[in-house]
FINUPA-921342 format. One record per residue (C-alpha): residue in three letters; residue number from 0; y, z, x. Coordinates in nm, 4 decimals. Layout:
BEGIN
Ala | NUM | Y | Z | X
...
***
This chain:
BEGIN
Unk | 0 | 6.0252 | -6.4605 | 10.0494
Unk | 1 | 5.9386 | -6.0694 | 9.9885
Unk | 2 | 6.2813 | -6.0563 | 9.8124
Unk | 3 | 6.2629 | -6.3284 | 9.6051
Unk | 4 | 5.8959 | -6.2341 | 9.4839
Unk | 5 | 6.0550 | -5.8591 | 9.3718
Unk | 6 | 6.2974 | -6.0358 | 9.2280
Unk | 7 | 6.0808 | -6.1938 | 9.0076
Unk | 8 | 5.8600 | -5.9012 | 8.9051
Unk | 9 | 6.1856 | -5.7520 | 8.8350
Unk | 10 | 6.2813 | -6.0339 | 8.6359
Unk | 11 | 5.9559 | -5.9923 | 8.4407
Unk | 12 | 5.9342 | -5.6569 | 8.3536
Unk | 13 | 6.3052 | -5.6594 | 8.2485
Unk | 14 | 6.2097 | -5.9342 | 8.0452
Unk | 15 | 5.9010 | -5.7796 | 7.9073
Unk | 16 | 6.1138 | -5.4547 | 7.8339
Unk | 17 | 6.4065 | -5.6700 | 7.6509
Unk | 18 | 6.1650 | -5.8449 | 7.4213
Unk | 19 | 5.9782 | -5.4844 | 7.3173
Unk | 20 | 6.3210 | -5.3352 | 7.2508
Unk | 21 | 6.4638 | -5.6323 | 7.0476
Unk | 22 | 6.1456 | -5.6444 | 6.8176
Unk | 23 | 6.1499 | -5.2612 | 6.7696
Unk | 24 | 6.5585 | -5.2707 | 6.7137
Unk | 25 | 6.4717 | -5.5858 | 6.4572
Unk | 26 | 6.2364 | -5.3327 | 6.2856
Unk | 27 | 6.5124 | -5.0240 | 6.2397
Unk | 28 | 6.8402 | -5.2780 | 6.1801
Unk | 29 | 6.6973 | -5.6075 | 6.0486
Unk | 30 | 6.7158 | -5.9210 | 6.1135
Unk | 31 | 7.0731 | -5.9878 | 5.9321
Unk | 32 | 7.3240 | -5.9073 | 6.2869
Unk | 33 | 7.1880 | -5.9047 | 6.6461
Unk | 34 | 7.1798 | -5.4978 | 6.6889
Unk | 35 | 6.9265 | -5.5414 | 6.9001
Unk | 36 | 7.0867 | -5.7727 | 7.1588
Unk | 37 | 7.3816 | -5.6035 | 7.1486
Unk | 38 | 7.2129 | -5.2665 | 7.2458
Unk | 39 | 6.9595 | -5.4651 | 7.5156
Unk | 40 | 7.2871 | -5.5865 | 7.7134
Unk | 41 | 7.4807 | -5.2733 | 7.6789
Unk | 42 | 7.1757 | -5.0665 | 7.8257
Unk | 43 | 7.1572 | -5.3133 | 8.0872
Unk | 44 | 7.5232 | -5.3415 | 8.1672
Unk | 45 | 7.4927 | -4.9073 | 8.1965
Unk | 46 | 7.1750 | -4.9365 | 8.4153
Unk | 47 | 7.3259 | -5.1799 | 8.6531
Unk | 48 | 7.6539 | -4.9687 | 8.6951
Unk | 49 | 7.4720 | -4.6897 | 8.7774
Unk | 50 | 7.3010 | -4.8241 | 8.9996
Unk | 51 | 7.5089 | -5.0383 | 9.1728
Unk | 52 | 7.7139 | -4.7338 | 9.2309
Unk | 53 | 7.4635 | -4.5197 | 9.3319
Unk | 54 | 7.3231 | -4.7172 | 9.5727
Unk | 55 | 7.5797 | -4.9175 | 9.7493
Unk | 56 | 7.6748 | -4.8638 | 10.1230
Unk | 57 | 7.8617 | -4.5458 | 10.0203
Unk | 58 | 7.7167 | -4.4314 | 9.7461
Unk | 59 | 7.4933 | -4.1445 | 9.7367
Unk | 60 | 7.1135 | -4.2769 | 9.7488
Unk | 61 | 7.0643 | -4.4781 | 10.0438
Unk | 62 | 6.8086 | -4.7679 | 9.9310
Unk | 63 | 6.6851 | -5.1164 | 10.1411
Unk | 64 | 6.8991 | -5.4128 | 10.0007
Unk | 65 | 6.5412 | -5.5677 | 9.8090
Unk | 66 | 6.5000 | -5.2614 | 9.6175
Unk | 67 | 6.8798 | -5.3143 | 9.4813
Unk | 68 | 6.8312 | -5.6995 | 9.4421
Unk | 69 | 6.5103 | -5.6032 | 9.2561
Unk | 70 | 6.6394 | -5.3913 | 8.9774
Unk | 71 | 7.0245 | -5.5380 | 8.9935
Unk | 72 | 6.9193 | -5.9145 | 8.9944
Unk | 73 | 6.5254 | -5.9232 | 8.9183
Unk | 74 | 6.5246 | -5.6300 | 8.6067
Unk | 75 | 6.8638 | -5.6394 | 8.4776
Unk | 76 | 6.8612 | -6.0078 | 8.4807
Unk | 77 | 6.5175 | -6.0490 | 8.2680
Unk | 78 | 6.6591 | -5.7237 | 8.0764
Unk | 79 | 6.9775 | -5.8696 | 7.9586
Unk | 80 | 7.0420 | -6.1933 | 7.7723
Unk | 81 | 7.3178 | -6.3884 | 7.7166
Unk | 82 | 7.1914 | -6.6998 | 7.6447
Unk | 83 | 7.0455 | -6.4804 | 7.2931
Unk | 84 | 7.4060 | -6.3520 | 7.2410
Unk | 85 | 7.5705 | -6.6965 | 7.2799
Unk | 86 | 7.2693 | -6.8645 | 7.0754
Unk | 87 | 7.2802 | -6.5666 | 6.7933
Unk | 88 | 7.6844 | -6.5673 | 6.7805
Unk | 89 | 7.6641 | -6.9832 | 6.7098
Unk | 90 | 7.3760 | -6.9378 | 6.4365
Unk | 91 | 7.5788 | -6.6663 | 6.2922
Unk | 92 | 7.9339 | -6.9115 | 6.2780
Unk | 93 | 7.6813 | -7.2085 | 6.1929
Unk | 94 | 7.5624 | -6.9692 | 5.8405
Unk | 95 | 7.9398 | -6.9221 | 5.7624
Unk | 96 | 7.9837 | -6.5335 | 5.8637
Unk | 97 | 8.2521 | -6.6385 | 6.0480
Unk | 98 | 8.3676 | -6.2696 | 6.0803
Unk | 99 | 8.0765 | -6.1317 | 6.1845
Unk | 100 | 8.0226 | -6.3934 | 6.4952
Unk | 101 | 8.3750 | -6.2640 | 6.6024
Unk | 102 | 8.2310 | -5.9067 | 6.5614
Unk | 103 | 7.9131 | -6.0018 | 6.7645
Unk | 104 | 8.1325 | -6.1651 | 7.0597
Unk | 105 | 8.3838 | -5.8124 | 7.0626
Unk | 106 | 8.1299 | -5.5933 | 7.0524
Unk | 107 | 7.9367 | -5.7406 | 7.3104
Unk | 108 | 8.2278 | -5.7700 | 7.5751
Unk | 109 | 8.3777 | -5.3929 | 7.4756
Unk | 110 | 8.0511 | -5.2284 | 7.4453
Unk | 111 | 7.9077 | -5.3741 | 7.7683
Unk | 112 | 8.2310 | -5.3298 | 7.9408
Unk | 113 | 8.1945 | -4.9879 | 7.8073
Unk | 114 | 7.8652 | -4.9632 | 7.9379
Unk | 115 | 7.8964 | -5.0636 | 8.3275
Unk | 116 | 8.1934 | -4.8283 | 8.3600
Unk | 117 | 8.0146 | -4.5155 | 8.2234
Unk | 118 | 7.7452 | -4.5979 | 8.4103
Unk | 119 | 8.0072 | -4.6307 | 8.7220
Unk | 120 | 8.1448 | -4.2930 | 8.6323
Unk | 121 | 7.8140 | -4.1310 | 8.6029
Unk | 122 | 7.7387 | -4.2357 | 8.9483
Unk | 123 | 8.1003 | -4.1192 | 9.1249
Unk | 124 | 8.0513 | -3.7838 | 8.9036
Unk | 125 | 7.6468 | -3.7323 | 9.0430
Unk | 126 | 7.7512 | -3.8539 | 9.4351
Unk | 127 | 8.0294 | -3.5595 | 9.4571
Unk | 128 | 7.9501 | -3.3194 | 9.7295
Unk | 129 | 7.8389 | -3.0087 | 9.5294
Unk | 130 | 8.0644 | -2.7981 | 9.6822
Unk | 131 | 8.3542 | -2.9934 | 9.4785
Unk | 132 | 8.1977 | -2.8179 | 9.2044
Unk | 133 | 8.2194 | -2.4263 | 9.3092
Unk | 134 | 8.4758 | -2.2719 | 9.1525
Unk | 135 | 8.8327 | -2.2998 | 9.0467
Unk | 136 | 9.0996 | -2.2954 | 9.3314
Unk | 137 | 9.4461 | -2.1905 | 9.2064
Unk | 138 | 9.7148 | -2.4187 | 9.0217
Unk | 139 | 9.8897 | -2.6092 | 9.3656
Unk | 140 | 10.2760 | -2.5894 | 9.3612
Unk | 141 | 10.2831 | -3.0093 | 9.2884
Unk | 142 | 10.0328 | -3.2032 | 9.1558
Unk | 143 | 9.9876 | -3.4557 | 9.4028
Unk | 144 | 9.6742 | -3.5904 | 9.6042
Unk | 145 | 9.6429 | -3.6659 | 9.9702
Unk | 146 | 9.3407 | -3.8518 | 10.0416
Unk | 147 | 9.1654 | -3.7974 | 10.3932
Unk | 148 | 8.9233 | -4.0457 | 10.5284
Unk | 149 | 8.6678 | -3.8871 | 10.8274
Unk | 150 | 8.4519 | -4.1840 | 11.0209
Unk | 151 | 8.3815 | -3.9793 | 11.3424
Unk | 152 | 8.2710 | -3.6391 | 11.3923
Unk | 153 | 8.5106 | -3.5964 | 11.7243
Unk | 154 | 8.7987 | -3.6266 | 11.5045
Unk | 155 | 8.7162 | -3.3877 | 11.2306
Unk | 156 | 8.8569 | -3.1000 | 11.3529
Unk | 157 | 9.2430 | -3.2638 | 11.4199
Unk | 158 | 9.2430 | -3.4426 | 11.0342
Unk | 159 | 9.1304 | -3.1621 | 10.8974
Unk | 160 | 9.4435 | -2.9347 | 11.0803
Unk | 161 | 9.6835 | -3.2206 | 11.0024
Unk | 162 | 9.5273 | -3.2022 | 10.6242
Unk | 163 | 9.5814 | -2.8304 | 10.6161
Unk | 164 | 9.9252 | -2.8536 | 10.7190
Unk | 165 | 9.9976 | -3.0857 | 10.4380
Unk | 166 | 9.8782 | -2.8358 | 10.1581
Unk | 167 | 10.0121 | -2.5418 | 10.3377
Unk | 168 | 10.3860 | -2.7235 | 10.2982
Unk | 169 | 10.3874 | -2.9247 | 9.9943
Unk | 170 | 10.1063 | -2.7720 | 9.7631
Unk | 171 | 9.8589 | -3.0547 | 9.5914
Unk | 172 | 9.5173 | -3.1141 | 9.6622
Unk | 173 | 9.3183 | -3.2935 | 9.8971
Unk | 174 | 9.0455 | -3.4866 | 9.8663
Unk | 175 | 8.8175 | -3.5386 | 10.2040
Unk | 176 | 8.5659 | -3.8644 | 10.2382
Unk | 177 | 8.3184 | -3.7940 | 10.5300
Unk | 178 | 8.2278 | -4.1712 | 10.5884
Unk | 179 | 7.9313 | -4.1979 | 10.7848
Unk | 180 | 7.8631 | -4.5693 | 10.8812
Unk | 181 | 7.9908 | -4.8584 | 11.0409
Unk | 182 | 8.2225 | -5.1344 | 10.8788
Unk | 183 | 8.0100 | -5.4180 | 10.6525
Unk | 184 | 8.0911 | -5.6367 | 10.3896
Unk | 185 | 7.9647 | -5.5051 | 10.0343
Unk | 186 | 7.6986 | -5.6977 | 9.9157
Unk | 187 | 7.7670 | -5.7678 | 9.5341
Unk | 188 | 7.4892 | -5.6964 | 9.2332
Unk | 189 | 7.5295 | -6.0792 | 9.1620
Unk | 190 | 7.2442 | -6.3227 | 9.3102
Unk | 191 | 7.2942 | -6.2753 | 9.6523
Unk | 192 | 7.0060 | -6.2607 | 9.8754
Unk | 193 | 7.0392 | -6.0586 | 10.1875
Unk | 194 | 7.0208 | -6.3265 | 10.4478
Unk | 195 | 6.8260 | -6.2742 | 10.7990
Unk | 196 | 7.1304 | -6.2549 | 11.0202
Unk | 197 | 7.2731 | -5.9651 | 10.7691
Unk | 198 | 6.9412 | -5.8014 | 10.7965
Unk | 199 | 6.9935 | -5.7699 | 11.1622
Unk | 200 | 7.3649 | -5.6267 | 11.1469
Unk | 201 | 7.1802 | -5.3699 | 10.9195
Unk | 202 | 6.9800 | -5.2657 | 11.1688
Unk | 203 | 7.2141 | -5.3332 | 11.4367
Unk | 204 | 7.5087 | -5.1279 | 11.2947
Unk | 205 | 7.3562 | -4.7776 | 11.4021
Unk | 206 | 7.5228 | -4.5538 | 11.1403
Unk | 207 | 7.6114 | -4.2029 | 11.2640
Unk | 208 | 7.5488 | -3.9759 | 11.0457
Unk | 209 | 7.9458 | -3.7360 | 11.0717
Unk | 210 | 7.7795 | -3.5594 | 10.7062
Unk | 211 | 7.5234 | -3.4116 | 10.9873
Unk | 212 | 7.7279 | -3.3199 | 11.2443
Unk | 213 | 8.0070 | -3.2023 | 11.0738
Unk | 214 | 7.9144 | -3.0509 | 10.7344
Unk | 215 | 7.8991 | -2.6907 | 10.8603
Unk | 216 | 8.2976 | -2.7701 | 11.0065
Unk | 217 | 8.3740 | -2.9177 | 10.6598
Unk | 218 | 8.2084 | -2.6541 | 10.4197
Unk | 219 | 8.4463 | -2.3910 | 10.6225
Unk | 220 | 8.7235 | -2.5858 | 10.6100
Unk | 221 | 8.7173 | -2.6209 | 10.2209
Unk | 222 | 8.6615 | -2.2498 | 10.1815
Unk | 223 | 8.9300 | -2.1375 | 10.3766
Unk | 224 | 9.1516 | -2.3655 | 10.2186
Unk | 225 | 9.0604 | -2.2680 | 9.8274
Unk | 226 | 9.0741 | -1.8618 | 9.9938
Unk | 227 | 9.4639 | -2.0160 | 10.0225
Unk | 228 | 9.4912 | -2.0804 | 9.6650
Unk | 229 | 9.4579 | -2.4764 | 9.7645
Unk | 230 | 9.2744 | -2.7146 | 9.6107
Unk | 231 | 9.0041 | -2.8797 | 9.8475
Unk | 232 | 8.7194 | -3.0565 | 9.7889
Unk | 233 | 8.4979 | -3.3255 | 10.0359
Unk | 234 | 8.2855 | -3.5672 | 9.9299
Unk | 235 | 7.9798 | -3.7709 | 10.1389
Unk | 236 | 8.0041 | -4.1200 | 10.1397
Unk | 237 | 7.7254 | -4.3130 | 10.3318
Unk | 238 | 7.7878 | -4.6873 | 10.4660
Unk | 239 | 8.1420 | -4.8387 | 10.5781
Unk | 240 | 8.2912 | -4.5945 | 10.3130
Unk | 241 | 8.5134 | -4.9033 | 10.1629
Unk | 242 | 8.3852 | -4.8520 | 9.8088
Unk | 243 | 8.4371 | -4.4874 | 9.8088
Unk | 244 | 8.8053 | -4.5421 | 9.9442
Unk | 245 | 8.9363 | -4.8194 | 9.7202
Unk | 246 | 8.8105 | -4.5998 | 9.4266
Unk | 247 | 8.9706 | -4.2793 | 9.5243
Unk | 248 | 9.3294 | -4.3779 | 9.6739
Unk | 249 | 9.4261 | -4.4984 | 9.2886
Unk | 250 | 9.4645 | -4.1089 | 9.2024
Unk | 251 | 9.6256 | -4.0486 | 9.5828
Unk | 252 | 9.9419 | -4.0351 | 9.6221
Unk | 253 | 9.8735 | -4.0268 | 9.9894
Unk | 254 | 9.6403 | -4.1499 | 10.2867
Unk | 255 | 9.5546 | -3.9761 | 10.5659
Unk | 256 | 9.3925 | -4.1755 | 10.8684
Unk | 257 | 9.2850 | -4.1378 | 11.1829
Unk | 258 | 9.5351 | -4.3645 | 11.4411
Unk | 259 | 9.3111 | -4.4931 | 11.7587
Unk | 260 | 9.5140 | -4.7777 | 11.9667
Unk | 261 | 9.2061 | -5.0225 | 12.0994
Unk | 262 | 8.9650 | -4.8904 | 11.8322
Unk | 263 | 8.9353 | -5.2658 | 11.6255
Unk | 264 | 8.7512 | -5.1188 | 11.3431
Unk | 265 | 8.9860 | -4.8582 | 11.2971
Unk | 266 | 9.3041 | -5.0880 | 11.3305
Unk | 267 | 9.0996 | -5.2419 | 11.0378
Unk | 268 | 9.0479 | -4.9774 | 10.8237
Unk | 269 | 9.4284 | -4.8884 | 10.8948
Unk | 270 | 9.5896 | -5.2631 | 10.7619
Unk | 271 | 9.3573 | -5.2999 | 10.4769
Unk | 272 | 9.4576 | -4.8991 | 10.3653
Unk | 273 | 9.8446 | -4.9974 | 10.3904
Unk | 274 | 9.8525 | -5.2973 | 10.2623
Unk | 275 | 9.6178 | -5.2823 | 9.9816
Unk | 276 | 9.6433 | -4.8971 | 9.8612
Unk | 277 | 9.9698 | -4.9389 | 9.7425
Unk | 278 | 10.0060 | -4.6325 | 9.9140
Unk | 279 | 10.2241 | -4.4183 | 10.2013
Unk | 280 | 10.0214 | -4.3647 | 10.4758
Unk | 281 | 10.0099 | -4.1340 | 10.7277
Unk | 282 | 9.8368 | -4.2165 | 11.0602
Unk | 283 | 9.7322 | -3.9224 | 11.2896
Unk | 284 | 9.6225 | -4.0155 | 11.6852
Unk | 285 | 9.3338 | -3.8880 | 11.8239
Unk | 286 | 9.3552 | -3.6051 | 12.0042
Unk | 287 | 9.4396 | -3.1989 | 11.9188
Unk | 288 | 9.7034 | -3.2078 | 11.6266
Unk | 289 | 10.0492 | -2.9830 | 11.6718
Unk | 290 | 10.2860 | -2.9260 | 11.3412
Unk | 291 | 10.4706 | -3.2162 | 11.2576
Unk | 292 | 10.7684 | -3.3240 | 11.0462
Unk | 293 | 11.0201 | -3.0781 | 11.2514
Unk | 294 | 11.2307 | -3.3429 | 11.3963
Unk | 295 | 11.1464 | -3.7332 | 11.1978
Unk | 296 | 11.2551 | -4.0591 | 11.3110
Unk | 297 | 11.3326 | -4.3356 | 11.1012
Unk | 298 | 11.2878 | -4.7015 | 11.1893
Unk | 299 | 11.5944 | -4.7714 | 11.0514
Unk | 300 | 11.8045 | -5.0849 | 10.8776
Unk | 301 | 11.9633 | -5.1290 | 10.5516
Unk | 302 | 11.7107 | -5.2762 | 10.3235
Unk | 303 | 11.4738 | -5.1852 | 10.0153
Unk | 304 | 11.1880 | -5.1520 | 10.1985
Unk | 305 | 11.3026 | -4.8626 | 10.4402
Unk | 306 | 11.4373 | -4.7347 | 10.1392
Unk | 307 | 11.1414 | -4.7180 | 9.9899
Unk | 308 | 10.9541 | -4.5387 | 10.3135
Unk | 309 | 11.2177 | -4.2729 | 10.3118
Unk | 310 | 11.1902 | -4.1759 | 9.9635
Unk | 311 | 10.8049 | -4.1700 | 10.0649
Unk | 312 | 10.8745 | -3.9168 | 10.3162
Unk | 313 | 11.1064 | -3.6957 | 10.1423
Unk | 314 | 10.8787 | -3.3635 | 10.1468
Unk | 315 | 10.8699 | -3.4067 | 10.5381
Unk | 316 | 11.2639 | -3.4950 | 10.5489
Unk | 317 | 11.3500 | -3.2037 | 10.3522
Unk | 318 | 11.1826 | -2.9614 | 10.5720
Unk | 319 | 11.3060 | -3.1987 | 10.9092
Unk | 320 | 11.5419 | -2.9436 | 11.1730
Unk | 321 | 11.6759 | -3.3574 | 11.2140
Unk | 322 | 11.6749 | -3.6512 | 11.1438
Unk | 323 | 11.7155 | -3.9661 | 11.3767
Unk | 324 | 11.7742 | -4.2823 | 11.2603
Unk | 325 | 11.7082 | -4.5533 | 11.5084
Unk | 326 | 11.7714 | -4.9153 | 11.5259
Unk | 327 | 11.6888 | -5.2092 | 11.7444
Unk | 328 | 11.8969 | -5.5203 | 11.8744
Unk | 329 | 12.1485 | -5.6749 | 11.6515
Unk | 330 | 12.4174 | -5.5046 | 11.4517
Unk | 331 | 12.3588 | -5.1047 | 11.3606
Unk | 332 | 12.4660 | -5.1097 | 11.0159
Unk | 333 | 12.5287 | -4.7055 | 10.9168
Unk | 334 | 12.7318 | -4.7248 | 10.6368
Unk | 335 | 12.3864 | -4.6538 | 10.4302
Unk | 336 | 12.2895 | -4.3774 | 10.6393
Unk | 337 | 12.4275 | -4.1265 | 10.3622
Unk | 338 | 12.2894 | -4.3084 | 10.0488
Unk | 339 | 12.0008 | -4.3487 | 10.1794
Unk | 340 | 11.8814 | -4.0120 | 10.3391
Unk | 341 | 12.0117 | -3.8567 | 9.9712
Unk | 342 | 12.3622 | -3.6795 | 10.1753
Unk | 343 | 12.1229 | -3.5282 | 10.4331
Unk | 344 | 12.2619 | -3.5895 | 10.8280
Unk | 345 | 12.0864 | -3.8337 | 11.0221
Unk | 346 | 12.1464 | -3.9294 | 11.3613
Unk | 347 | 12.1919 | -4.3308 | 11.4292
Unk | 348 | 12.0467 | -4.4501 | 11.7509
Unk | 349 | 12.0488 | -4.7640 | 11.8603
Unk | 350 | 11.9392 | -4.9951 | 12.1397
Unk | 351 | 11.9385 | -5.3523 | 12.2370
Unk | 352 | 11.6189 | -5.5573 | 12.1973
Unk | 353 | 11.3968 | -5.5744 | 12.4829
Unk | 354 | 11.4159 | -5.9357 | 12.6475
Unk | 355 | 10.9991 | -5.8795 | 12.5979
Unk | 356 | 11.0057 | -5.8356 | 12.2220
Unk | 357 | 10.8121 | -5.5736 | 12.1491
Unk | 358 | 11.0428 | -5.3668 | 11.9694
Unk | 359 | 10.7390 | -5.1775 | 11.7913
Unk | 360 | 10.6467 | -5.0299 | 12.1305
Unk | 361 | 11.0667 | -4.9924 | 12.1821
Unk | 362 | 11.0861 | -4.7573 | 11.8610
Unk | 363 | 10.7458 | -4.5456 | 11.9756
Unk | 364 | 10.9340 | -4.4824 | 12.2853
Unk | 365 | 11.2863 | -4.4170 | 12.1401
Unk | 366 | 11.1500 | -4.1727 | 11.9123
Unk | 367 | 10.9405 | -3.9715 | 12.1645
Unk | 368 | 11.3158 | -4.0160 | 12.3883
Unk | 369 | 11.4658 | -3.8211 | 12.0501
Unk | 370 | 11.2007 | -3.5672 | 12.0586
Unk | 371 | 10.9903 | -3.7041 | 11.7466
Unk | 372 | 10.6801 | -3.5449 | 11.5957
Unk | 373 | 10.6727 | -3.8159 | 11.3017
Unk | 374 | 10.7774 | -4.1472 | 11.3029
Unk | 375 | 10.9163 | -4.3045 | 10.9178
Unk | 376 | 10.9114 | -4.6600 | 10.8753
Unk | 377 | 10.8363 | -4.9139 | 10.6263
Unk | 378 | 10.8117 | -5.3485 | 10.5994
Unk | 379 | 10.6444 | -5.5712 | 10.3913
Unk | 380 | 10.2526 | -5.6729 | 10.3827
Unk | 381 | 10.1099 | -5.9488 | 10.2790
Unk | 382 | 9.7574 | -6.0766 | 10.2566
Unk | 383 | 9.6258 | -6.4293 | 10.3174
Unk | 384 | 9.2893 | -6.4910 | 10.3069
Unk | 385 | 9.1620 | -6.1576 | 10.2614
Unk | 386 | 9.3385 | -6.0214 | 10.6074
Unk | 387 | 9.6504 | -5.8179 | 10.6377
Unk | 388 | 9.8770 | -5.9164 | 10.8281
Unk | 389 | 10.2193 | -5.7373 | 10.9481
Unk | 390 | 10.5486 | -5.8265 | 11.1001
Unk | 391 | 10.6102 | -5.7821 | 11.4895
Unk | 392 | 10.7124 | -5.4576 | 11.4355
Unk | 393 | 10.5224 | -5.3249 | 11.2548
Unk | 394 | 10.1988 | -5.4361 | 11.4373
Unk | 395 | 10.3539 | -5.3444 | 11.7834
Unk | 396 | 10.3733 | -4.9690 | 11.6430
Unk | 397 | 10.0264 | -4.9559 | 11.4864
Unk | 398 | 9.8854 | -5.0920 | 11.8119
Unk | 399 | 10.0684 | -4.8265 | 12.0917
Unk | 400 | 10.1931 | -4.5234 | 11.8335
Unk | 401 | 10.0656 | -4.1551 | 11.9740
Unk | 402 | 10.2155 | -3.9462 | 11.7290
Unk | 403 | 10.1656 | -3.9175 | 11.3479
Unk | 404 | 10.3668 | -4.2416 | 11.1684
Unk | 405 | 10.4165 | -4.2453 | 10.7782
Unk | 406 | 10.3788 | -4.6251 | 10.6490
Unk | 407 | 10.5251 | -4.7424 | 10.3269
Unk | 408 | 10.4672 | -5.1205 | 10.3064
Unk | 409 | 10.5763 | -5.3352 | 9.9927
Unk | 410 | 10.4315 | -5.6162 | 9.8520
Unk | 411 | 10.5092 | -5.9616 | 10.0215
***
C-alpha cells in the first residue's frame, strides 16, 4: 500500500507541476497551438529517461524500487498528458487547421522521442567510470571493440590477461563492465508494482559488490594498458548488469565472457550474449589464462554458418602456427577446406560419432587430442519464448569446454 500511496503523491505533484507550466507556457506562446503541452511531455519524456537509466539495476544510483515507481509512474504520469495532446490535436482538426494538428501529432512523437533518448544518453554519459575520462590513449592499429563482462571478483585477474592479449595482437579498444549483482528481471518504468515475492528476491539476491573488491586490480589494469598506447576504459554497472550489456555490445564487435561448466547463471548470461548480441563470442574458463590462438580448431562442415565463424576468427587464424579442422560422424566433406580458410592449410580430422551422442563433448576432446588452445565453431540460434536455445552440439560444448571457444551463431 506504501507504493501505491507515493505513487499518488507523485501523481499529484506531477500534476500540480504540469498545470503551472501549461498556464505559464499559455502566457509566453498563446493560446493559438499547444506549446505548452508539447514542452510538458517532452520534459517529462527527458526526466523519465534519465531516470530510468540512472537508476535501474545497473545503472549508476542505486535507489529502492518505490522511489523509481514514485517519480517514473506517480510524477511523470501526473506530469505528462496525453489525453490533452489527443484532445488539443482533435479541437485543432475539428477548427479546420488541418496542418497544424498533423504538426502537433509529429512534434509530439519526434520531440518526446527526442527527449527520452537524450535523457538515456545523459545517464550512460554521467554512469561512466571516471577513469574512462583521463586522458587520450593512442590511435589503436584497428578500430574495433571487444567488450568484457566481469560478474566475480575471482575471475578478474584471468579476463583481464585474456583481454590484454587481445589488444596486444589485434589493436582496438576494450571496453570492461564490472557487474556487481546477481541475475533479475528488469522491472520496466510502466505501471508495474513491485510485488511481495520480488521484494524478497531483492533482498534475497545478496549482490557482491566485484566494484569493491576489484577496483584497485581494474584501475591498474587500465593504466598499464593506455601506458601501451591501448585504448582501455571500465565502467561500474550495479544489478544483473543486463541493461548495461545489451547497450554496449551494439558498438562491440566482440564479447568476452567468462566460461564456468555447472555455473547456471553464467550458462545464462552465455546463451542470451550469443544468441541475441549478434555477436562472436569468445568464452574464457575459469582458471589462470595462458596465450591462446597458437594452434585453433575448427568444428568443421561445409555450410554458411561455419563460414561465417571462421571469417569471425580470422585475426586469431592468421596468427594460428595450425589449423585443425575437425569433423564428426558422417561424411568429411574437404573439398571446402581451401575456400573456406581463405588458401591457408588446415588439417581435416575426423571421427565417427559416439554411439552416446554427445559429439559437443567429442569435439572438446578432439581438439585438446590436436593440441588446441582455441576452439572455432559456429550454428544457428534461435529464441522461443524469450530462451535460447542451441543444437546438440553446440550445447554439449558450452556445457564441458575448458579452453577459450569463439561462437558465431546466426539467426534461426
Amino acid at each position: 500500500m506504501l507504493n501505491y500511496a507515493l505513487i499518488g503523491l507523485g501523481g499529484a505533484l506531477g500534476s500540480m507541476l504540469r498545470a503551472w507550466l501549461g498556464t505559464a507556457m499559455v502566457g509566453l506562446t498563446g493560446p493559438s497551438f499547444p506549446w505548452g503541452t508539447i514542452l510538458i511531455n517532452v520534459i517529462g519524456s527527458f526526466v523519465i529517461g534519465l531516470f530510468a537509466m540512472l537508476t535501474a539495476t545497473d545503472g549508476r544510483f542505486a535507489v529502492p524500487f518505490d522511489a523509481r515507481t514514485f517519480v517514473m509512474v506517480g510524477v511523470c504520469g501526473g506530469f505528462t498528458t496525453f489525453s490533452s495532446f489527443s484532445l488539443q490535436t482533435l479541437e485543432l482538426a475539428r477548427d479546420g487547421r488541418a496542418g497544424q494538428a498533423l504538426g502537433n501529432v509529429a512534434l509530439s512523437v519526434l520531440l518526446c522521442l527526442a527527449g527520452v533518448a537524450a535523457g538515456s544518453r545523459l545517464a550512460t554519459a554521467i554512469r561512466v567510470s571516471p577513469l574512462a575520462m583521463v586522458g587520450a590513449a593512442a590511435p589503436a592499429t584497428a578500430g574495433s571493440t571487444t567488450l568484457v563482462t566481469l560478474h566475480r571478483p575471482q575471475a578478474v585477474p584471468d579476463m583481464l590477461a585474456a583481454a590484454a592479449q587481445l589488444m596486444a595482437e589485434t589493436g582496438g579498444r576494450t571496453v570492461v563492465l564490472a557487474i556487481g549483482g546477481a541475475t533479475l528481471a528488469e522491472p520496466q518504468p510502466t505501471e508495474e508494482v513491485l510485488t511481495e515475492a520480488r521484494r524478497e528476491a531483492e533482498a534475497a539476491a545478496g549482490r557482491p559488490d566485484l566494484v569493491a573488491a576489484a577496483q584497485g586490480v581494474l584501475d591498474d589494469w587500465v593504466w598499464t594498458e593506455r601506458a601501451q598506447g591501448h585504448r582501455a576504459r571500465w565502467i561500474e554497472a550495479a544489478g544483473d548488469g543486463a541493461l548495461a550489456v545489451a547497450e554496449h555490445r551494439r558498438s562491440a564487435h566482440l564479447l568476452l565472457l567468462e566460461q564456468r561448466p555447472g555455473d547456471e547463471a553464467a550458462r545464462i548470461r552465455v546463451h542470451d550474449a550469443i544468441v541475441r548480441a549478434r555477436r562472436p563470442v569468445l568464452l574464457i574458463p575459469a582458471g589462470p589464462v595462458t596465450l591462446f590462438g597458437g594452434i585453433v580448431a575448427v568444428a568443421w562442415r561445409d555450410d554458411p554458418d561455419v563460414r561465417e565463424a571462421i571469417r569471425a576468427a580470422a585475426p586469431f587464424l592468421s596468427r594460428a602456427r595450425r589449423i585443425v579442422a575437425l569433423h564428426v560422424g558422417g561424411a568429411a566433406v574437404g573439398d571446402g577446406l581451401a575456400g573456406a580458410f581463405a588458401g591457408r592449410r588446415a588439417e581435416l580430422v575426423t571421427a565417427p560419432a559416439s554411439p552416446d551422442g554427445a559429439a559437443g563433448q567429442q569435439l572438446v576432446a578432439m581438439a585438446h587430442e590436436a593440441g588446441a588452445d582455441l576452439l572455432v565453431m559456429g550454428g544457428r540460434g534461435r529464441i522461443r519464448l524469450h530462451d535460447a536455445l542451441f543444437d546438440d552440439v553446440t550445447d554439449g560444448v558450452l556445457r564441458v569446454a575448458d579452453l577459450p571457444v569463439l561462437m558465431r551463431l546466426q539467426d534461426g
